[in-house]
C-alpha positions as a Python dict, from the first residue, in 0.01 Angstrom:
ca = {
    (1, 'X'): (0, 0, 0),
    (2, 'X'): (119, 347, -74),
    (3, 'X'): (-66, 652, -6),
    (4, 'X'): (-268, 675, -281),
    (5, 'X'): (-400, 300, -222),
    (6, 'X'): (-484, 412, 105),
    (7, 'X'): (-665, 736, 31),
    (8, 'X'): (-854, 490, -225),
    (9, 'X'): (-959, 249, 35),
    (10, 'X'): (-1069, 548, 262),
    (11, 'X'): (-1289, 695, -45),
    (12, 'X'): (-1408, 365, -65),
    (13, 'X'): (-1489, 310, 316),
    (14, 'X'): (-1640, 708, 301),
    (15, 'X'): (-1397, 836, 506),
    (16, 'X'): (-1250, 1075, 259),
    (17, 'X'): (-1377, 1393, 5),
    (18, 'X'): (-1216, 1604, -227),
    (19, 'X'): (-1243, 1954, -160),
    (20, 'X'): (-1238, 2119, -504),
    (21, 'X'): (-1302, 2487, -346),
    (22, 'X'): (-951, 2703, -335),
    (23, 'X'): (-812, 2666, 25),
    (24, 'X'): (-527, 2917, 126),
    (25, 'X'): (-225, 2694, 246),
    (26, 'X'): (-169, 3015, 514),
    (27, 'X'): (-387, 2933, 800),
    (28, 'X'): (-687, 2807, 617),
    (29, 'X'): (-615, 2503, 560),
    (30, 'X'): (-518, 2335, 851),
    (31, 'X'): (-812, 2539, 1000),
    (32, 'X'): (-1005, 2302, 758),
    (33, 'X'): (-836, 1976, 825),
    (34, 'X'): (-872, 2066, 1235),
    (35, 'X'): (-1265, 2110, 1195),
    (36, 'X'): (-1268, 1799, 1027),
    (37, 'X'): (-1096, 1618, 1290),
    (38, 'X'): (-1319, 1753, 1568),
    (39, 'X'): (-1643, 1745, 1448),
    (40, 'X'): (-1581, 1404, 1341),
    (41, 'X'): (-1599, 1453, 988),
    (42, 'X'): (-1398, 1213, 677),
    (43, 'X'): (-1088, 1338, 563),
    (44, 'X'): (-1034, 1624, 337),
    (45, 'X'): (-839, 1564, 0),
    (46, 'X'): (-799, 1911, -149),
    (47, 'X'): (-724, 1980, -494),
    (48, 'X'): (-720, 2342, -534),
    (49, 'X'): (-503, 2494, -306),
    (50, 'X'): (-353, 2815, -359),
    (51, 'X'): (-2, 2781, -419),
    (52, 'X'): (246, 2781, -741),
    (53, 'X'): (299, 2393, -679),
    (54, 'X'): (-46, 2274, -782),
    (55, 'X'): (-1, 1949, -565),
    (56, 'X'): (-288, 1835, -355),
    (57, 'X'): (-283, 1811, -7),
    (58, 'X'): (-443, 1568, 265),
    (59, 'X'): (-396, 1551, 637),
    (60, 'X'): (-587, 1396, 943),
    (61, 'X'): (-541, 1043, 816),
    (62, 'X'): (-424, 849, 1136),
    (63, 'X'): (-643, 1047, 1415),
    (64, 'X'): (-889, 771, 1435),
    (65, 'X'): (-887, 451, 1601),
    (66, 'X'): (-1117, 327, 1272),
    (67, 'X'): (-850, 487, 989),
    (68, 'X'): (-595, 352, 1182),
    (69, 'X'): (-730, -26, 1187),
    (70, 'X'): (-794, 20, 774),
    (71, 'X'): (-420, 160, 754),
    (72, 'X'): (-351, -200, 951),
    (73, 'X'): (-628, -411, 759),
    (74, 'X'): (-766, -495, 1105),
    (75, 'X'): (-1063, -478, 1347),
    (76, 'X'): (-1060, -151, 1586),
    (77, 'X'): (-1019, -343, 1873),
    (78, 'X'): (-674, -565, 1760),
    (79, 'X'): (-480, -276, 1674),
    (80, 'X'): (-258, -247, 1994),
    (81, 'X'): (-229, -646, 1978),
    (82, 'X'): (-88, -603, 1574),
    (83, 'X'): (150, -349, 1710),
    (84, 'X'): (278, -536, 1999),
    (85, 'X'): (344, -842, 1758),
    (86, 'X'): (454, -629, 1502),
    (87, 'X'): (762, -490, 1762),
    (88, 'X'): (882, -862, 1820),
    (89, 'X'): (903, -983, 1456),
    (90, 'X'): (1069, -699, 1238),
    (91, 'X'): (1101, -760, 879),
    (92, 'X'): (1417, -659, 674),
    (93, 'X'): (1331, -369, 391),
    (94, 'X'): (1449, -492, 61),
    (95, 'X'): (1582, -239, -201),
    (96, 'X'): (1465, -143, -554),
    (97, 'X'): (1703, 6, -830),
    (98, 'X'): (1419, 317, -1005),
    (99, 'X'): (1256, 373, -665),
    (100, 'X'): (877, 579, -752),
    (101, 'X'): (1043, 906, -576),
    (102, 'X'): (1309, 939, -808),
    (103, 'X'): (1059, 1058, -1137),
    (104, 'X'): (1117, 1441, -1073),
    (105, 'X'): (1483, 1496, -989),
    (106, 'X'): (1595, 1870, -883),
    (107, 'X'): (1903, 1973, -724),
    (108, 'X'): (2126, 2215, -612),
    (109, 'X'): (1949, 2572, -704),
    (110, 'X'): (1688, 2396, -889),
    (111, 'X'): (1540, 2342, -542),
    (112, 'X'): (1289, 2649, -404),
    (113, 'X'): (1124, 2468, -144),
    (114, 'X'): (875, 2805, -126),
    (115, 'X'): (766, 2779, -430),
    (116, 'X'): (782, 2335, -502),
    (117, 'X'): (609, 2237, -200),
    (118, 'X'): (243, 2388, -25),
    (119, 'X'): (445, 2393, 300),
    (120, 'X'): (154, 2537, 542),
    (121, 'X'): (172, 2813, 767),
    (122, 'X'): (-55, 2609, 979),
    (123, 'X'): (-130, 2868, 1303),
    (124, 'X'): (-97, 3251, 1349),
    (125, 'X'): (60, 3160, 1653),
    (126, 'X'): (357, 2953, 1499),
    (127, 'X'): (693, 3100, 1333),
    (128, 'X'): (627, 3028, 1009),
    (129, 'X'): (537, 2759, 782),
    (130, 'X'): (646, 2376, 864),
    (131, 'X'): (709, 2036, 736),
    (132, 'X'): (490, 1864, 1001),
    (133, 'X'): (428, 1480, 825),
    (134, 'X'): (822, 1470, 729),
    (135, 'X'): (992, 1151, 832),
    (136, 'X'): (1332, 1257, 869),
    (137, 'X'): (1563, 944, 798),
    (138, 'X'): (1918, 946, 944),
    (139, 'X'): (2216, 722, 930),
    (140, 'X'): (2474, 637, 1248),
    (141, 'X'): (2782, 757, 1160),
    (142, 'X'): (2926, 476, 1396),
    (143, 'X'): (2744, 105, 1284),
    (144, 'X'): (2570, 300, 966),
    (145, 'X'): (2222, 224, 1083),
    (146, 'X'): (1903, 433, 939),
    (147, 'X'): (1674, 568, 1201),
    (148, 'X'): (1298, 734, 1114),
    (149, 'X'): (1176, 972, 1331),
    (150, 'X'): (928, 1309, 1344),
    (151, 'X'): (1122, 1615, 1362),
    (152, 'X'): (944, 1929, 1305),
    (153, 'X'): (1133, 2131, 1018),
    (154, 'X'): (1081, 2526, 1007),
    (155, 'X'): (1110, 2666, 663),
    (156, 'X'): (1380, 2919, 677),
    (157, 'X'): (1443, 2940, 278),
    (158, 'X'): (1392, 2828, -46),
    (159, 'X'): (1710, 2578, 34),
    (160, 'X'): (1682, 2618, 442),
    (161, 'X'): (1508, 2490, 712),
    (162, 'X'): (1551, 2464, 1098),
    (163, 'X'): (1513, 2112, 1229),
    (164, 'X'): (1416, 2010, 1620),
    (165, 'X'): (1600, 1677, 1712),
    (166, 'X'): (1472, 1626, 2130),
    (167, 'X'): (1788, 1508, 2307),
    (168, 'X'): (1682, 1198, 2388),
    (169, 'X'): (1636, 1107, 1982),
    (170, 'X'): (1855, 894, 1831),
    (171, 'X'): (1895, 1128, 1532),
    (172, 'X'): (2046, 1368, 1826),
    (173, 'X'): (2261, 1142, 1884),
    (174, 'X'): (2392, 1088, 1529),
    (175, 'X'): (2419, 1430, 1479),
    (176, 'X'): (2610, 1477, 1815),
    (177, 'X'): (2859, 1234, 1685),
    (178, 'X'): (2886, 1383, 1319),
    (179, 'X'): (2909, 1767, 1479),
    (180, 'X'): (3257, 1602, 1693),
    (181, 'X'): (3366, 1531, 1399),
    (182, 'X'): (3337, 1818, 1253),
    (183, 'X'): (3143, 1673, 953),
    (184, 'X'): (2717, 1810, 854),
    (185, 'X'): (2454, 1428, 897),
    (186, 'X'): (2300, 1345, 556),
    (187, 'X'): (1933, 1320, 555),
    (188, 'X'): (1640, 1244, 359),
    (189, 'X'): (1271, 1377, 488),
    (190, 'X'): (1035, 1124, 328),
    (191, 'X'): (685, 1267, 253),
    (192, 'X'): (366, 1072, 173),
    (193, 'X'): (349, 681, 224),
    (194, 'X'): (271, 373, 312),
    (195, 'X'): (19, 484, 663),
    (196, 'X'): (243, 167, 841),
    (197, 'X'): (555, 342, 767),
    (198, 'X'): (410, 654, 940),
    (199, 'X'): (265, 496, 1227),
    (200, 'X'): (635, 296, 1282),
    (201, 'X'): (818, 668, 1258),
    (202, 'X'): (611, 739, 1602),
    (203, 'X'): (803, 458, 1774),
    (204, 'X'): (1178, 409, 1887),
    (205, 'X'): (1345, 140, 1876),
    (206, 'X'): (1632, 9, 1922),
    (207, 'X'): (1669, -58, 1542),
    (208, 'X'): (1539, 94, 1148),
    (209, 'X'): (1172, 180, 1230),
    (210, 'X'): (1128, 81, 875),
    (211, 'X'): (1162, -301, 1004),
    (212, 'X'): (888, -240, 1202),
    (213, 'X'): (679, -93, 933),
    (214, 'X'): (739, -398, 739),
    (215, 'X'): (623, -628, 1019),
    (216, 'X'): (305, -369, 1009),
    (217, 'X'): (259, -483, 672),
    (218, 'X'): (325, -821, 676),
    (219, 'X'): (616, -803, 415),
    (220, 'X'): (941, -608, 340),
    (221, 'X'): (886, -239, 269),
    (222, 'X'): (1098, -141, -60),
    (223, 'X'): (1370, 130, -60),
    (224, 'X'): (1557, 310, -299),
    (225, 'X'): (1900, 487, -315),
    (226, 'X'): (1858, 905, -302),
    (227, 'X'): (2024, 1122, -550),
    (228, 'X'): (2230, 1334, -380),
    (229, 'X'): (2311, 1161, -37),
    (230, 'X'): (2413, 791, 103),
    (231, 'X'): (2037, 703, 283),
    (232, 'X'): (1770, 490, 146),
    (233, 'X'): (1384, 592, 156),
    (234, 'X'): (1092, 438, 72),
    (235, 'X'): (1033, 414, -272),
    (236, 'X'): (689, 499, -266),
    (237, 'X'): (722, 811, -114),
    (238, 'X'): (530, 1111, -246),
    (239, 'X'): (819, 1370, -204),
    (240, 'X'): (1181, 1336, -40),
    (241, 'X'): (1394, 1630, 32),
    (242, 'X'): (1760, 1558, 76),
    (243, 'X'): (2005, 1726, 247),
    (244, 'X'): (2295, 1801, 503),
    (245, 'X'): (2219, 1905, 888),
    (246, 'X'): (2518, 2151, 956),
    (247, 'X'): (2794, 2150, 1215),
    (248, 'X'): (2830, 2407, 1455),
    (249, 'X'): (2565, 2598, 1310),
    (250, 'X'): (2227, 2746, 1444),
    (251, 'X'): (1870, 2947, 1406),
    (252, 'X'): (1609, 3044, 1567),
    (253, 'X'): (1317, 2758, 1561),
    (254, 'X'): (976, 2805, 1636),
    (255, 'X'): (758, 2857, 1839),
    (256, 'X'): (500, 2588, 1677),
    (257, 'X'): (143, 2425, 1839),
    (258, 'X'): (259, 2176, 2088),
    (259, 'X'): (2, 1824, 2158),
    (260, 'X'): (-38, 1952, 2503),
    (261, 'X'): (-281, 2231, 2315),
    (262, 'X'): (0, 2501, 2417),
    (263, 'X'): (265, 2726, 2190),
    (264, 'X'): (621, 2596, 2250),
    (265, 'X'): (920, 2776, 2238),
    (266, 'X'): (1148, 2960, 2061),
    (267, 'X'): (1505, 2759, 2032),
    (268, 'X'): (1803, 2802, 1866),
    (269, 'X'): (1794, 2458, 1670),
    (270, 'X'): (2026, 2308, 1375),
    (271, 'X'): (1995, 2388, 1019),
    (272, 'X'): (1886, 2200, 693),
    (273, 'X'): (2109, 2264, 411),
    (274, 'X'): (1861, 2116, 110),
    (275, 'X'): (2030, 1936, -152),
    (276, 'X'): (1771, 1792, -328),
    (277, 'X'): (1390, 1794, -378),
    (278, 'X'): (1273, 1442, -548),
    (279, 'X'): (911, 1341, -605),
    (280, 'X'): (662, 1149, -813),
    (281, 'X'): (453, 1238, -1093),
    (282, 'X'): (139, 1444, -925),
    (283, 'X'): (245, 1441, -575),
    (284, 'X'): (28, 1445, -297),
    (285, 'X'): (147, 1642, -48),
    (286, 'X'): (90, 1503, 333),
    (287, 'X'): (68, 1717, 630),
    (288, 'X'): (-71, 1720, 1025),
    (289, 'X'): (-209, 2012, 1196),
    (290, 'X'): (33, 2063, 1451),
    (291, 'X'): (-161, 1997, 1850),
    (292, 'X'): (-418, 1849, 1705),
    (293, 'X'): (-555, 1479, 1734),
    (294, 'X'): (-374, 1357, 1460),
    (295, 'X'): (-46, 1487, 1575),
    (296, 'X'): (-114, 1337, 1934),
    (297, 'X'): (-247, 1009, 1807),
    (298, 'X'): (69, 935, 1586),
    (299, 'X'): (303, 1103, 1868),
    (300, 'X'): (153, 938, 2185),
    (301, 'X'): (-181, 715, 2162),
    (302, 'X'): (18, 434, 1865),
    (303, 'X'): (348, 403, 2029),
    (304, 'X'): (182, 391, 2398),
    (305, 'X'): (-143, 205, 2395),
    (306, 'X'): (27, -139, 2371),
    (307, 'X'): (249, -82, 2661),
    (308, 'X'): (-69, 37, 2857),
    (309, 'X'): (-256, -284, 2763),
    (310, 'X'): (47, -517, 2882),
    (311, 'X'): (109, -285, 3241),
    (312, 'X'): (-274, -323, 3278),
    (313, 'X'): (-373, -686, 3179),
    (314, 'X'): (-11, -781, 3435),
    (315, 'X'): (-254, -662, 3675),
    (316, 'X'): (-563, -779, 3577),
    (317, 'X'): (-650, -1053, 3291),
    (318, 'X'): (-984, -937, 3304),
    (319, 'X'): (-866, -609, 3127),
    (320, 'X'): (-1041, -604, 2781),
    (321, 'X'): (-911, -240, 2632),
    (322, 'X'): (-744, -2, 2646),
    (323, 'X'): (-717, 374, 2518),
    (324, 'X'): (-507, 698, 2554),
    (325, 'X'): (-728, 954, 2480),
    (326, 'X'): (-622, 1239, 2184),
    (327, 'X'): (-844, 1494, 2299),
    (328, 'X'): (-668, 1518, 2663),
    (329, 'X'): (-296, 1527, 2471),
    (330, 'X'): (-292, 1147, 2558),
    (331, 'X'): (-254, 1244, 2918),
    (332, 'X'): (-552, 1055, 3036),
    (333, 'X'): (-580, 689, 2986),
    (334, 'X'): (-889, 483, 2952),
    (335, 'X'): (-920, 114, 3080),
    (336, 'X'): (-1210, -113, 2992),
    (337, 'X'): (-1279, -366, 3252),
    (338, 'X'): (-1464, -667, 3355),
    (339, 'X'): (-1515, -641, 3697),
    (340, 'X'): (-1472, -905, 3971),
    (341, 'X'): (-1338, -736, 4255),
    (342, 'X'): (-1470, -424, 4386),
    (343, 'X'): (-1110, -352, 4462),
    (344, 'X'): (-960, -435, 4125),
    (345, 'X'): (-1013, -87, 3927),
    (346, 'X'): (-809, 66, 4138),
    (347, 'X'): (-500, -197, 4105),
    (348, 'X'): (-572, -167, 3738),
    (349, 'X'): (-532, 213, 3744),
    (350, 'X'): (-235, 219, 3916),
    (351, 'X'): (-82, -6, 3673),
    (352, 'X'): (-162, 252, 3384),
    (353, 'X'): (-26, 553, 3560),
    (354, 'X'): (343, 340, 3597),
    (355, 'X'): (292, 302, 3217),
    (356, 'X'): (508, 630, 3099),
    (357, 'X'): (544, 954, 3244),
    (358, 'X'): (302, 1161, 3042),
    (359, 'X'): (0, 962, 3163),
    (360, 'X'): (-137, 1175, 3445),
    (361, 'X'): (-515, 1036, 3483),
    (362, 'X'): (-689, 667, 3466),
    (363, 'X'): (-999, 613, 3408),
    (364, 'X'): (-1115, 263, 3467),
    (365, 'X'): (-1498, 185, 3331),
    (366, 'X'): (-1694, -150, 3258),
    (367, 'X'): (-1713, -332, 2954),
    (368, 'X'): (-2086, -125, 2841),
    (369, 'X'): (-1899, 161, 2773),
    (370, 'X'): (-1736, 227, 2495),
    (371, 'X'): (-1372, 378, 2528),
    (372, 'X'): (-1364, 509, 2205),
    (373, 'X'): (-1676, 780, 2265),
    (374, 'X'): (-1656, 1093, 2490),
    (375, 'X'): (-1998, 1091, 2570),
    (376, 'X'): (-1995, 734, 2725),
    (377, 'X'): (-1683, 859, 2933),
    (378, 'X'): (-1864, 1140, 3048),
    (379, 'X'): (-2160, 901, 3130),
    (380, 'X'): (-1981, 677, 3313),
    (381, 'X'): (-1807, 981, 3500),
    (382, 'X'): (-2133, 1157, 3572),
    (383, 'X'): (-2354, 783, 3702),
    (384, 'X'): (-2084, 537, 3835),
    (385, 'X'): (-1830, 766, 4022),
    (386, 'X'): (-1864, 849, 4446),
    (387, 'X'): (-1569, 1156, 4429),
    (388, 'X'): (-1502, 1031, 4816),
    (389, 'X'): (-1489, 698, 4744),
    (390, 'X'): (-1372, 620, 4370),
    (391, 'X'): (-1108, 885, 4319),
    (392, 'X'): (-770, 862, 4474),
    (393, 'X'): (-431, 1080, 4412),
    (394, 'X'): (-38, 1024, 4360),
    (395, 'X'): (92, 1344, 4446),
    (396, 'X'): (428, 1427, 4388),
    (397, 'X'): (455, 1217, 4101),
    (398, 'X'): (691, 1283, 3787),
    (399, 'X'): (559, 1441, 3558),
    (400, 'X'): (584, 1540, 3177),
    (401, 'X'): (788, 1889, 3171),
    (402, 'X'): (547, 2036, 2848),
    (403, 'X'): (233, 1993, 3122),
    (404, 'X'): (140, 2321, 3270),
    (405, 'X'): (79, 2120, 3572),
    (406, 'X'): (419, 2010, 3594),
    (407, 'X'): (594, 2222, 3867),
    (408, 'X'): (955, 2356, 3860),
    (409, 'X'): (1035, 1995, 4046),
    (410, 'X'): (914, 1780, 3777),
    (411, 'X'): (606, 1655, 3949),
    (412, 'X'): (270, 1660, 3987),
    (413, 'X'): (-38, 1519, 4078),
    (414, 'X'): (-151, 1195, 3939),
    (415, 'X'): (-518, 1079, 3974),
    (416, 'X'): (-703, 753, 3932),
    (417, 'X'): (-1094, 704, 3858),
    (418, 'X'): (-1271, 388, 3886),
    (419, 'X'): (-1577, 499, 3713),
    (420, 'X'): (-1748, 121, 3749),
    (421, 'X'): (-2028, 34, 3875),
    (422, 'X'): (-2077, -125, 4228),
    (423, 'X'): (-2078, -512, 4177),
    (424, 'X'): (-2390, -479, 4443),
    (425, 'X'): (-2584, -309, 4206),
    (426, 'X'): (-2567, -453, 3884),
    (427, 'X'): (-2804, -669, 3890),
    (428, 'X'): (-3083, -370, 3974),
    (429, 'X'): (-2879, -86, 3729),
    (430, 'X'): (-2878, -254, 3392),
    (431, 'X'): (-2778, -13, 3141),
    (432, 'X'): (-3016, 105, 2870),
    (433, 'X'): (-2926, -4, 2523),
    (434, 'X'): (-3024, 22, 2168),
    (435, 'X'): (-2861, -160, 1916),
    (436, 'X'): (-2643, 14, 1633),
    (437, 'X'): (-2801, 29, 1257),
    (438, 'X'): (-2638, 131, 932),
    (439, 'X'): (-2763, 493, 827),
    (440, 'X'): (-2676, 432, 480),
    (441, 'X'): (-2946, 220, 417),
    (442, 'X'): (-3191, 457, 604),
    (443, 'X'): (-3036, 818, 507),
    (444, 'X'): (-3030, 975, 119),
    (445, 'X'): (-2708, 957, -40),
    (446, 'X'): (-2396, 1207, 99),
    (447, 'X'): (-2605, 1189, 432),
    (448, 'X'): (-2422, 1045, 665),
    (449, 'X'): (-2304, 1248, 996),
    (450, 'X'): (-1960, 1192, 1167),
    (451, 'X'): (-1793, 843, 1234),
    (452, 'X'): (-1823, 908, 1589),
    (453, 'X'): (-1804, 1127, 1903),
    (454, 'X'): (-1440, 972, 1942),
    (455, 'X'): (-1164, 1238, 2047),
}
């Protein structure tokens, strides 16, 4: 699958449109895409936006439980058990020698990166325009291993932009080692592909994320030699810009929407020298809406969730899902749960708070409501919860350092929710339900209302 096959099979499923009105790339559109995302709505495929590229854009494709089990070809509810499976049985890319990205070749000043690529200016509030979908690929300069990972990339220039690379990144620590050296890191930013190959860029391993992407697939994922520098992308790719990160060189980055909902910074990052802009015939162009549900479902929910299902079902077998919610930045976590000890939601939510650092609240709720839909949470939270009783606290906990709540010590207050009902009373409090139809053979055709209340 590449990402046109996928955008097919989400036209297909309805989860996609094409938008043939003229969208402004400067704020407009990603106000578009984010409306999309919140009220629920398919996925926007727009073909007239204003910009001397003429390449479509598309974003918001992997902020949905649903898009993300079609990306898999899988049920909803065995996503985090592909993923978990998928981490202990990599698969080895193979390598093609006319890889799809190579069709349009420019280089050197050939490149204008302002005037190639619709490179939104997604917020008023950020410093510019950025590359928010690039997977940057990297290569140790020690054992010559690639790495793929999400680094935000401010356009500074038609050949220039300013790259963030967290410390704790392996692509950090490549460049660290080139910069002693005294030598600039070759990269490739890979743009449009296979979803898997996305959704594997979110993790980190101790290996080529593109192993894992094949393992997502079920079969080796096919790269190709770039033009101008020594890494290998996928050959499917939409667009790949190639260049050199800089020794001993920096700019001001930033600030951009962070997924805690906040502005970040302004830093003084690294540097982008482009070498290269390759891409297919008719390129789609991919982006996500920095802070919004897509960028915290990629970011946090994929590479989390099965971690939080293992922590929680060590605890209790009786676990039967598990969710980190997009809406709260993926701080809160969401635990279904078939009950058997009135103790046991409290165990379980325990267990999900040790899970990682960023996860602040559990919610633990029985198996009739449905994890994926705000409005059951906030049933469940409003019916089954005694505030005395059901909610207990961590303070002093660590905590993430983006949270506001986080104070100057690193910590803050952790809180658990067992939001189930009293085993006492189930027998007398038996939920009211009505049984799910399909409004498309009930509604007129182009109908049909969001996929769900799902944040």
């Amino acid at each position: 699958m590449d990402l046109r096959q996928y955008l097919d099979l989400l036209r297909e499923k309805g989860h996609l449109v094409e938008i043939s009105r003229k969208v402004s790339p400067r704020f407009e559109l990603a106000n578009v895409i984010n409306t999309m995302l919140q009220e629920g709505g398919p996925i926007g495929l727009f073909t007239n936006v204003d910009h001397p590229s003429g390449m479509m854009v598309t974003g918001g494709l992997l902020a949905h439980p649903e898009r993300v089990a079609l990306a898999l070809g899988c049920r909803v509810e065995e996503v985090n058990s592909r993923v978990e499976a998928a981490t202990e049985n990599l698969v080895e890319p193979v390598t093609v020698e006319r890889p799809l990205f190579l069709e349009n070749v420019f280089q050197g000043e050939e490149v204008d990166l302002t005037r190639q690529l619709p490179i939104p200016h997604h917020n008023p509030g950020d410093g510019g325009p950025y590359i928010t979908a690039g997977i940057v690929i990297s290569r140790d300069p020690v054992t010559g291993r690639q790495n793929y990972s999400y680094n935000r990339l401010h356009l500074k220039g038609p050949r220039r932009l300013a790259v963030m690379m967290n410390e704790w990144r392996h692509i950090a620590w490549f460049y660290r080692e080139a910069e002693k050296r005294g030598e600039p890191l070759p990269i490739a930013v890979a743009i449009g592909m296979d979803p898997v190959v996305e959704i594997a860029a979110g993790f980190r391993i101790e290996d080529d994320e593109i192993k894992l992407a094949g393992a997502l697939r079920g079969r080796p994922m096919e790269l190709g030699k770039c033009a101008t520098v020594d890494i290998y992308a996928p050959q499917e790719a939409e667009i790949v810009i190639e260049g050199r990160i800089l020794p001993h060189h920096r700019e001001e980055e930033g600030p951009l929407a962070e997924f805690t909902g906040h502005f970040g910074e302004v830093y003084q990052h690294p540097v982008v020298e482009v070498t290269a802009l390759c891409h297919r015939h008719r390129p789609v162009y991919r982006t996500i809406v920095p802070g919004s549900f897509e960028h915290v479902y990629i970011g946090n929910v994929l590479p989390r969730e099965p971690m939080l299902l293992r922590f929680a079902r060590h605890v209790s077998p009786n676990v039967k899902g598990v969710h980190l919610l997009p809406c709260t930045g993926g701080f809160m976590a969401v635990i279904s749960l078939d009950k058997q000890n009135q103790g046991e939601p409290k165990n379980v939510a325990l267990a999900a708070l040790m899970t990682h650092v960023n996860i602040k609240m559990a919610l633990v709720v029985d198996t009739d409501v449905n994890i994926y839909d705000t409005g059951d949470l906030l049933w469940a939270l409003a019916t089954r919860v005694d505030a005395a009783r059901d909610i207990f606290t961590v303070p002093y906990a660590q905590g993430m350092e983006n949270d506001p709540t986080t104070g100057a010590d690193g910590t803050h207050t952790k809180v658990g929710i067992d939001a189930t009902l009293d085993l006492a009373l189930r027998k007398d409090y038996r939920r009211v339900v009505y049984p799910r139809v399909n409004l498309k053979e009930y509604l007129p055709l182009g109908a049909t209302g969001p996929i769900s209340s799902a944040c």
